[in-house]
C-alpha positions in Angstrom: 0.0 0.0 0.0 1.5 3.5 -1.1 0.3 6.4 1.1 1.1 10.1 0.7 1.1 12.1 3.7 1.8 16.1 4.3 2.1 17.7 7.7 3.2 21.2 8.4 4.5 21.4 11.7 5.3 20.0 15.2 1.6 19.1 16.1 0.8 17.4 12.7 4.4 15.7 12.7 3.1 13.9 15.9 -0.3 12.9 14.1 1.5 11.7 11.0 3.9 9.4 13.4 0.9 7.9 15.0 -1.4 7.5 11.8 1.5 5.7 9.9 2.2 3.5 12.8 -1.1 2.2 13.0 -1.7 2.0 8.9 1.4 -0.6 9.1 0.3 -2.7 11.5 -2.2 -3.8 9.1 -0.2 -3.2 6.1 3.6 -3.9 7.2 4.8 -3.4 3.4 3.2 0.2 3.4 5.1 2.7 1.5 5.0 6.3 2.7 6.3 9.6 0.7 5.5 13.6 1.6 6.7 15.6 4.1 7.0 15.4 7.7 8.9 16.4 10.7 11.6 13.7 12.6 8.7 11.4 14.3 7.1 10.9 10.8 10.4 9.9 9.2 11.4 8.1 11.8 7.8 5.5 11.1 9.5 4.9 7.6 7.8 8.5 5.8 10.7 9.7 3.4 10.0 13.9 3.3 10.4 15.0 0.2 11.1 18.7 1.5 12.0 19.7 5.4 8.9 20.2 6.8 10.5 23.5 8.8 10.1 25.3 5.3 5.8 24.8 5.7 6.0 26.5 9.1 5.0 30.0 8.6 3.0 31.6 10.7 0.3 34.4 10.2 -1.0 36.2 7.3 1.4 38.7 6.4 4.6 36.8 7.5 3.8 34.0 5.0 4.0 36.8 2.2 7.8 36.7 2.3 7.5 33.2 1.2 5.1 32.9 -0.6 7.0 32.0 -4.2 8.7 29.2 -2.3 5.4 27.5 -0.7 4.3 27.7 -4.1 7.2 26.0 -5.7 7.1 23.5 -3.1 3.6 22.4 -3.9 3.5 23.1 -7.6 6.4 20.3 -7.7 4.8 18.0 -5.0 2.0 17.7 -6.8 3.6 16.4 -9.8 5.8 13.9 -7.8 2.7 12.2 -6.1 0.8 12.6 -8.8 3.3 10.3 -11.5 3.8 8.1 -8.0 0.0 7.5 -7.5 -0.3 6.8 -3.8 -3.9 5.0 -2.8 -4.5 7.9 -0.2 -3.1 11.2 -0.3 -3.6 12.6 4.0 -3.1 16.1 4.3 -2.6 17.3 8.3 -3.6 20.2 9.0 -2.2 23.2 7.0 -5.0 23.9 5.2 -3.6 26.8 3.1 -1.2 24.3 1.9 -2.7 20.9 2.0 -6.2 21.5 0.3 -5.2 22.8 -2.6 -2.9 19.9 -2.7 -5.5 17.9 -2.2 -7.9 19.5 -5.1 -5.4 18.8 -7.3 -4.6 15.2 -6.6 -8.4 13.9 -6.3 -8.6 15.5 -9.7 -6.1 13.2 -10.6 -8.1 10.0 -9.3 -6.3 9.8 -5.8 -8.4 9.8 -2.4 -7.5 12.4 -0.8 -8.5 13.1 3.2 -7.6 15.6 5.6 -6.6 15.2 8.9 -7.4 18.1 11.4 -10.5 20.2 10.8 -9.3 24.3 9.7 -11.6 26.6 12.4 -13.9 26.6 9.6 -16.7 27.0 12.5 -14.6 29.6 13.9 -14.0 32.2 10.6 -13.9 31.7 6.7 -17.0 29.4 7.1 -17.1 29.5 3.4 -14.2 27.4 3.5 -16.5 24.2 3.9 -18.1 24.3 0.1 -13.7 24.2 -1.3 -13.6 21.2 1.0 -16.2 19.4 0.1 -14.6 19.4 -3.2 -11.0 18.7 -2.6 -11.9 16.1 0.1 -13.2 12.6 0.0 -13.1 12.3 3.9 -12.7 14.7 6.9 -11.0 13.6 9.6 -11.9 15.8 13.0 -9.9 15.8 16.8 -12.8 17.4 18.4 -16.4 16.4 18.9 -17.8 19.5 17.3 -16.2 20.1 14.4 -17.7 16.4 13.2 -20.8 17.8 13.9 -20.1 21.2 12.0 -19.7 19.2 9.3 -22.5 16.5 9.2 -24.5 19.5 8.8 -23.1 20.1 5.6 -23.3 16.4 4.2 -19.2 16.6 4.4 -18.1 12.6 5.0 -16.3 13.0 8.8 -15.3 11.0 11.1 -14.8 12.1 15.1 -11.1 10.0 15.7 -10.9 11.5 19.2 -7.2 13.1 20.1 -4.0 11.1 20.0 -2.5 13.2 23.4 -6.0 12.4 25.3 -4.8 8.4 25.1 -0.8 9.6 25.2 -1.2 11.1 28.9 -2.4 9.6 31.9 -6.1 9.8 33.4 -4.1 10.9 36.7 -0.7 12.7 35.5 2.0 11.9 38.1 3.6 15.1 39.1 5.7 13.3 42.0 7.4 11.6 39.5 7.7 14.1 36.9 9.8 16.4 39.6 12.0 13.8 40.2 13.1 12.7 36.6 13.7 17.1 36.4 15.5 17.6 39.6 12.6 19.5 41.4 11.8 19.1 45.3 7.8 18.6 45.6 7.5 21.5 48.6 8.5 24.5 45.4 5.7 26.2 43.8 6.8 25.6 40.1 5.5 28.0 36.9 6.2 26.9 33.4 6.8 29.6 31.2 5.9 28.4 27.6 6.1 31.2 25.0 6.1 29.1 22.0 8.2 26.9 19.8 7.8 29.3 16.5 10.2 31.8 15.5 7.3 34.1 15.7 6.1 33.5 18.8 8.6 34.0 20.4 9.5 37.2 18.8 6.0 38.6 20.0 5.8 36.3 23.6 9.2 35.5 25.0 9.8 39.1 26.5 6.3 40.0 27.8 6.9 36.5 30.0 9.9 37.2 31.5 9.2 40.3 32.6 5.7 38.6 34.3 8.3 36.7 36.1 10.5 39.4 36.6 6.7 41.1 38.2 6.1 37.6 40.2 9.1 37.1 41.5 8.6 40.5 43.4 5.8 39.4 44.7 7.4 36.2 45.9 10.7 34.9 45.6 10.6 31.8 46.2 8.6 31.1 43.4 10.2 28.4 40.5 10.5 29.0 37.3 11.1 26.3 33.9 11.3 27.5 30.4 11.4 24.6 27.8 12.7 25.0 24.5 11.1 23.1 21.7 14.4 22.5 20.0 18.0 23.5 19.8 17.6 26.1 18.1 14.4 27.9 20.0 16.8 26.8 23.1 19.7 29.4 21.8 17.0 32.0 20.9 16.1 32.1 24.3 19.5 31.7 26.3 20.2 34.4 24.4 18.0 36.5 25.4 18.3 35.4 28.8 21.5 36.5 29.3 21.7 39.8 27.2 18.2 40.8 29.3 17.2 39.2 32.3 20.4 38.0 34.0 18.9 38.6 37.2 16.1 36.1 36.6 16.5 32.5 37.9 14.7 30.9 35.0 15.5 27.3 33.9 16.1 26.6 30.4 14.9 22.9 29.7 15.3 21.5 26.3 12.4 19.8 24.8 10.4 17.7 27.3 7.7 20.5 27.3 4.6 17.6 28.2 7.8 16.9 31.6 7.7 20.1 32.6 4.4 20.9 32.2 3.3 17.6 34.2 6.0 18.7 37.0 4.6 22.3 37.3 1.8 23.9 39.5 0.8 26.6 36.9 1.3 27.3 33.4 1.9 30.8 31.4 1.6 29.9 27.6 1.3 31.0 24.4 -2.1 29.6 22.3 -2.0 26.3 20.4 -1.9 22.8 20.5 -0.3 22.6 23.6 -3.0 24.3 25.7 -4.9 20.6 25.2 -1.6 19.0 26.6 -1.9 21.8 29.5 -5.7 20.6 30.2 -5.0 16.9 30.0 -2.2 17.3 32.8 -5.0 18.9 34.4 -3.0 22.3 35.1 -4.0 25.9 35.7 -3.0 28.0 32.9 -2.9 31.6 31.7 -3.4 31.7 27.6 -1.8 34.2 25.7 -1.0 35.3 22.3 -0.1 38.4 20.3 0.9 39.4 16.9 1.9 41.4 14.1 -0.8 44.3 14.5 -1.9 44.4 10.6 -2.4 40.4 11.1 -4.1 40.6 14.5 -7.3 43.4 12.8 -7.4 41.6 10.0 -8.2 38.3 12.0 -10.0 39.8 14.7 -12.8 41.2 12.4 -12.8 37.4 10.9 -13.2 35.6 14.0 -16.1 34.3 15.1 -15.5 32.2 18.1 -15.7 33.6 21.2 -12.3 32.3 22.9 -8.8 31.2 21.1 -7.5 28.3 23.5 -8.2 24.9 23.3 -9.7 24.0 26.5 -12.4 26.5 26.9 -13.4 26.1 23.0 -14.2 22.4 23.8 -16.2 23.4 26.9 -18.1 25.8 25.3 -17.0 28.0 28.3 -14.2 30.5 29.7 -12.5 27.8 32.3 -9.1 29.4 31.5 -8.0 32.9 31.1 -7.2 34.1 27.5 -4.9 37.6 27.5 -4.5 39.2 23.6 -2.2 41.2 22.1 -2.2 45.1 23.9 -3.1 42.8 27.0 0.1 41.0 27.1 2.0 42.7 29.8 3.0 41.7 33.2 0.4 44.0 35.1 -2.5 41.9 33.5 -0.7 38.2 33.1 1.0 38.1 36.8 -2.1 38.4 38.9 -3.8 35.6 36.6 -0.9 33.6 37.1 -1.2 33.9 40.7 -4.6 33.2 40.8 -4.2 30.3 38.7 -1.3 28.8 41.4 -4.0 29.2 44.1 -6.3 27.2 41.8 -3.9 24.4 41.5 -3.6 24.3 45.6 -7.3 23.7 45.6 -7.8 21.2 43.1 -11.9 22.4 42.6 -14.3 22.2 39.8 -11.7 23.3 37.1 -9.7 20.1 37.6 -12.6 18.4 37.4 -14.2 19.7 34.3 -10.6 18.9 32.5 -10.9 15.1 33.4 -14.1 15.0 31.8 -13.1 16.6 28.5 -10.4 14.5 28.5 -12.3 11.1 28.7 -14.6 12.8 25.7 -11.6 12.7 23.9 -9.7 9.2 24.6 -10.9 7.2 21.6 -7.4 5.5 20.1 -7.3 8.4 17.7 -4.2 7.0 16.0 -6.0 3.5 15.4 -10.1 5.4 14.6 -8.1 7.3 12.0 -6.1 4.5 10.0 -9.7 2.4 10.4 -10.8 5.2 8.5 -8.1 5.9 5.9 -8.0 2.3 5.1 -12.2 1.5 4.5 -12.3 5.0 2.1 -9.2 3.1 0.4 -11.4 -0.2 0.4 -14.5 1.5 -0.6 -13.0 4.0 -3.9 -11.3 0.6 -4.7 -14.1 -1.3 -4.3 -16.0 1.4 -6.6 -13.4 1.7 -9.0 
């Protein structure tokens, strides 16, 4: 079985790993070509291009490159389309990936994708180009599926690969002691992203909340993981050109350890806000961007919140802080407040165990169940 598979960054990297790992336990001869991140290649995927050169993020940054994602995909498509894969997947990056996709169905492939875009969220419209580029939508969240039934879209709810990955009951005991950490300190992670331009925006406006807690109390802990070696000089440099005085501990990689291992967590918006709610931690949401991106997107949105966990409760259980907001006057005393919530384990904690078992439904397995009867049922119909 030949399967083509694109993913665009960390996140989809780790869904592409776990989707190929299932497909070849039922298919051990299985053949994999695209592009994908170090997990993906490591399950047998050869990447036809570093995935690092998909990573853009925001409107107007992705200008700059624009000629080159275009190259990229203009040639990929040719490549899988003389190597005529039974599935083309495309995760995530749907600017990217659906086009693809168009392009390849034309040319008699399946194609699915893998991680609804917030069409429920802004650019609803986006829907009617899917249902023509896509044989089979696959969602991580129980109401995009829904979103999409009402739009006679083939989906298919898989559930979330981290919601089986972490534990019911995350062991923070033992997470401190594989990182060094005596139980008796009040730990904060301090998680400004792992893009270039995240960082750029984030990284400063978080230290300097630390530089305002630590005022406030000194024997407060600090961790700063860094998603990669590079991300990890980024920030050491910074560091040590601007906050010298700050005892902040640069961890590399390991971000799930050190969020497991901490009391509260300050972080930037994404992916790894679900982590953050599976771990069952406190956490203070942030993001902020180029200003010409964030009013173009503001006046597009139409979801109430940004972060994971409160868009799968339907409710504010975590604090989001945007753009102008992001400064240590308005991030520290959420912070504190959300240590004090981790001291009294209440109704939050709770209300994150039960979104998580809403999610725990062998996503990796649901999904290559899924890939493999559309491949059955276009053959079958061929």
């Amino acid at each position: 079985m030949k399967v083509a598979v694109v993913a665009g960054e960390a996140s989809g990297d780790i869904l592409g790993a776990g989707l190929i790992r299932a497909l070849r336990q039922s298919n051990p001869d299985l053949e994999v070509r695209g592009i994908g991140g170090e997990l993906m290649q490591a399950e047998g995927c050869h990447s036809l291009y570093p995935m690092e050169r998909l990573s853009v993020m925001g409107l107007v940054e992705v200008l700059g490159r624009l000629r080159e994602l275009l190259n990229i995909r203009k040639q990929l498509t040719q490549q899988l389309t003389d190597w005529q894969p039974d599935v083309f997947i495309g995760i995530d990056a749907p600017d990217f990936t659906l086009n693809l996709e168009g392009k390849l169905r034309a040319a008699g492939i399946p194609t699915v994708h893998y991680v609804s875009p917030s069409v429920w969220a802004w650019r609803s419209k986006r829907v009617f180009k899917i249902l023509n580029t896509t044989d089979l939508m696959l969602t991580l969240l129980p109401f995009e599926a829904r979103f999409y039934e009402q739009h006679n879209m083939p989906v298919r709810f898989v559930g979330h690969p981290l919601a089986n990955m972490i534990d019911l009951q995350p062991d923070q005991a033992e997470a401190r002691r594989q990182l060094g950490i005596s139980e008796e300190e009040q730990l904060i992670a301090v998680m400004p992203g792992s893009r270039g331009g995240e960082l750029k925006y984030l990284a400063r406006p978080f230290l300097d909340t630390v530089r305002w807690l630590l005022e406030r109390n000194p024997d407060l802990r600090f961790i700063l993981p860094a998603a990669n070696q590079t991300r990890f000089d980024t920030l050491q440099a910074l560091l040590q050109s601007e906050y010298q005085d700050l005892p902040v501990r640069l961890h590399l990689k390991e971000s799930r350890l050190v969020m497991q291992a901490s009391d509260a967590i300050l972080m930037a918006s994404g992916t790894v806000t679900l982590e953050a709610m599976l771990l069952k931690k406190p956490m203070v949401v942030a993001y902020k961007m180029a200003s010409l991106t964030y009013r173009i997107l503001s006046r597009l949105v139409k979801t109430p919140y940004i972060s994971l966990p409160n868009l799968l409760a339907g409710e504010k259980l975590v604090p989001e802080v945007l753009q102008n907001d992001v400064r240590p006057e308005i991030l520290g005393p959420l912070v504190e407040k959300a240590l004090h919530d981790s001291e009294q384990h209440g109704p939050m904690t709770q209300r994150f165990h039960q979104l998580h078992l809403e999610l725990r439904q062998d996503a990796d397995q649901r999904a290559a169940e899924a890939v493999l009867q559309l491949v059955t049922d276009k053959q079958g119909g061929a």
